[in-house]
N, C-alpha and C positions, 0 to 999 in steps of 0.2 A: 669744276665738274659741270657738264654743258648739260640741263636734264630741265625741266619742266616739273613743278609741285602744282597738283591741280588739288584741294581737299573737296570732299565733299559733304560738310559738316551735317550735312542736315539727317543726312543719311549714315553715318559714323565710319563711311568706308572710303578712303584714302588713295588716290592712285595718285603715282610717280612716272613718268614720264622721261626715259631716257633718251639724249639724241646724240648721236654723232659720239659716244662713249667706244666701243667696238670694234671700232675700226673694220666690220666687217668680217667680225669673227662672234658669232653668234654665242659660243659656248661659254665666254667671258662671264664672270659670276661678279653680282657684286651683294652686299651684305647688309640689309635692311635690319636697324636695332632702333626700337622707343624706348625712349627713356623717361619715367615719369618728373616729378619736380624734384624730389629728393635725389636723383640721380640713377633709382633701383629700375633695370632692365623688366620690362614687361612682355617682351616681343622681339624672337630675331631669328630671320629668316632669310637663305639666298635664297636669289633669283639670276636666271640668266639676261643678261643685259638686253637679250634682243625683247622680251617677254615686259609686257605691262605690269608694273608690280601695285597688284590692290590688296589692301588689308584693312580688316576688319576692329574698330574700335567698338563695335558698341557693348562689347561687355565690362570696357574700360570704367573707372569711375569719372563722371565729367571733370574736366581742368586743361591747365595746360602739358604738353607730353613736348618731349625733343624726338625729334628724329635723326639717326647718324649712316649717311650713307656710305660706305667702306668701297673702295674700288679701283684696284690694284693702286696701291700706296697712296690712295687719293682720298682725304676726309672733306665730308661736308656735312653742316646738321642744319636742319630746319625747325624751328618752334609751330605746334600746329594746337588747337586748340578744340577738345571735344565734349 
């Protein structure tokens, strides 16, 4: 998956950065799911691929969280830390 993780810890809000995913078709969805450490979903939310996807941890309890981006048949997870 070709995408940019930018966190922005300080401030608990999260932006993803997709590039070249689309091909050019805006309407392409893909599937934003955190995952805490025991594995229990917190958050999951589409987005359209053309669209910056930020979200908001700070109601989260601090630690570490996974993140699993879904899109079309394509998994990727990222470990972020809030």
């Amino acid at each position: 998956m070709d995408g940019d993780y930018i966190s922005q810890k300080s401030t608990n809000y999260h932006t993803i950065v997709i590039n070249s995913l689309s091909g050019g078709k805006p309407e392409i969805t893909i599937t934003v799911t955190v995952l805490d450490i025991n594995g229990k979903q917190v958050l999951s939310k589409k987005y359209r691929v053309a669209e910056r996807i930020l979200f908001d941890m700070s109601d989260k309890v601090s630690g570490m969280y996974f993140i699993k981006l879904d899109f079309e048949g394509t998994n990727s997870t990222e470990k972020i830390d809030c």
